[in-house]
C-alpha positions as CSV (number, residue, x, y, z in Angstrom):
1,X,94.7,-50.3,-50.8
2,X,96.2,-46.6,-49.8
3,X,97.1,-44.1,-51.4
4,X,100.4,-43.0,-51.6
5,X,100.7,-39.2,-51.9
6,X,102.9,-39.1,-55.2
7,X,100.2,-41.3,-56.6
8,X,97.2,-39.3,-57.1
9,X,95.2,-40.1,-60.2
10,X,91.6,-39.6,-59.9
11,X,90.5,-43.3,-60.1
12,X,93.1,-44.4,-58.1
13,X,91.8,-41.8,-55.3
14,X,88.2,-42.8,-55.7
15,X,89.4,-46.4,-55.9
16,X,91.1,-46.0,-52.4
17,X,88.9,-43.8,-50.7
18,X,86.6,-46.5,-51.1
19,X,88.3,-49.2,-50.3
20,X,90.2,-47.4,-47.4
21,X,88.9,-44.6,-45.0
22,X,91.7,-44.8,-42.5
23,X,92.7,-41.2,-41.2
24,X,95.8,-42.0,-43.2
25,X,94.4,-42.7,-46.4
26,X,92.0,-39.9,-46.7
27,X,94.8,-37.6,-45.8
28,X,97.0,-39.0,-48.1
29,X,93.7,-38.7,-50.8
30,X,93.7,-35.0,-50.4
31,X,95.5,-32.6,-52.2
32,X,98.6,-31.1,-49.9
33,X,96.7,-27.5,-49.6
34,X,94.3,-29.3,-47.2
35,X,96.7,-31.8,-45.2
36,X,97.1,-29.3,-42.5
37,X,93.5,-28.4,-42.3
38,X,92.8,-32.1,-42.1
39,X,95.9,-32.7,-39.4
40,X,94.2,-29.7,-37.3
41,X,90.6,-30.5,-36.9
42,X,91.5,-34.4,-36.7
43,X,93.9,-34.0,-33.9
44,X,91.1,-31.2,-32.1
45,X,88.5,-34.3,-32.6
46,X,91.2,-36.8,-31.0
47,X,92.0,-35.0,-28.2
48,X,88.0,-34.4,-27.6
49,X,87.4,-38.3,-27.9
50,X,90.4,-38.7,-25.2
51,X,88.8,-35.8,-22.8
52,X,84.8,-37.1,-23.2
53,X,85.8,-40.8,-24.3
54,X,83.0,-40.0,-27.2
55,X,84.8,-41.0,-30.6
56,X,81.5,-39.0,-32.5
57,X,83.4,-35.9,-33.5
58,X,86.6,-38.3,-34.6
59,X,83.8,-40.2,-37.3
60,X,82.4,-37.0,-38.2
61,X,85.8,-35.6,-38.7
62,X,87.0,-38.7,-41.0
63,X,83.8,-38.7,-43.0
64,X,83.6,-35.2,-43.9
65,X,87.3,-34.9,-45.1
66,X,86.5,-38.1,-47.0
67,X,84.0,-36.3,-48.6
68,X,85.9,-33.8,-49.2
69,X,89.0,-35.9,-50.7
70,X,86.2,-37.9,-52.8
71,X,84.6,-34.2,-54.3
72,X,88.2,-32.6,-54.7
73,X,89.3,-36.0,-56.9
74,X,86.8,-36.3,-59.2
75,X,86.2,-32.2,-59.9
76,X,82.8,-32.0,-58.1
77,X,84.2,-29.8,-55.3
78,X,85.3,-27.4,-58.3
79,X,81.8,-27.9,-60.1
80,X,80.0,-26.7,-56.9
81,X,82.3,-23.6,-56.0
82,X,82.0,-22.2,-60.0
83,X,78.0,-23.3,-59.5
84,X,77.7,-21.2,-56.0
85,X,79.6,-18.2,-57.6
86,X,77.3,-18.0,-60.4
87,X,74.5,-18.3,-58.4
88,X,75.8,-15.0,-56.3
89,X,76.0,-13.5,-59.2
90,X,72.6,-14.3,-60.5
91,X,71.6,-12.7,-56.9
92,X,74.0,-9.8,-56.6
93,X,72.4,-8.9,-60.1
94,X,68.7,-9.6,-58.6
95,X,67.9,-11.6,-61.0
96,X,65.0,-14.2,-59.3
97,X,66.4,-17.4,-58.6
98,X,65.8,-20.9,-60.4
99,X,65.6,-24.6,-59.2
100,X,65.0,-26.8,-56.2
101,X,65.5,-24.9,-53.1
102,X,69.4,-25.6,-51.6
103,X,68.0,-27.5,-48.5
104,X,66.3,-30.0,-50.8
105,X,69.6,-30.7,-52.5
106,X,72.0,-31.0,-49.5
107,X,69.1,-33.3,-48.1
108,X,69.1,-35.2,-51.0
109,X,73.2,-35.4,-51.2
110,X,73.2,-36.1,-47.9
111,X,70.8,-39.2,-48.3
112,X,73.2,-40.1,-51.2
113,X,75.9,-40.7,-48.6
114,X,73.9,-42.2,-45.8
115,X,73.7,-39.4,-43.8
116,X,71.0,-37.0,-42.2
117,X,70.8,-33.4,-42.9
118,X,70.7,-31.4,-39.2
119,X,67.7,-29.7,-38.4
């Protein structure tokens, strides 16, 4: 089931993303702001995979724009921008800092998705 870009309700993105993860799905999933961000770095992976016959970049490509789409759908892209501004804040007013270490987090999120964390 895709998406169709008039359609975007938030469980019918999540519902789709995961049901679909076709280049044209997810780019249908995100909001039109980020189309041509999306149409420029898949179309840099493509012609990579065609020059080193390596489709890597092309699935890293797809899977972080799916994340992407997925965050932006259901708010948590929006939830971690206002998060990371108040934490600049916090800093630019030197007040110590709080909580797990960012590294632990994107490690865990990252296991949360089935992927590693680069060294």
């Amino acid at each position: 089931m895709s998406v169709e870009s008039h359609d975007l309700s938030t469980a019918h993105v999540v519902e789709s993303l995961k049901a679909d993860r076709s280049p044209r799905n997810i780019r249908a999933c995100l909001p039109g702001d980020d189309r041509d961000h999306f149409d420029r770095d898949f179309r840099r992976a493509m012609a990579h995979a065609s020059d080193e016959l390596d489709l890597t970049p092309v699935n890293d490509v797809l899977a972080h724009w799916w994340h992407i789409a997925l965050m932006k759908a259901t708010g948590e892209y929006e939830a971690v921008l206002a998060r990371a501004a108040q934490v600049q804040q916090a800093a630019d007013r030197g007040e110590p800092r709080s909580g797990r270490p960012w590294r632990e987090i994107l490690s865990d999120r990252a296991a949360e998705l089935g992927r590693e964390l680069p060294g």
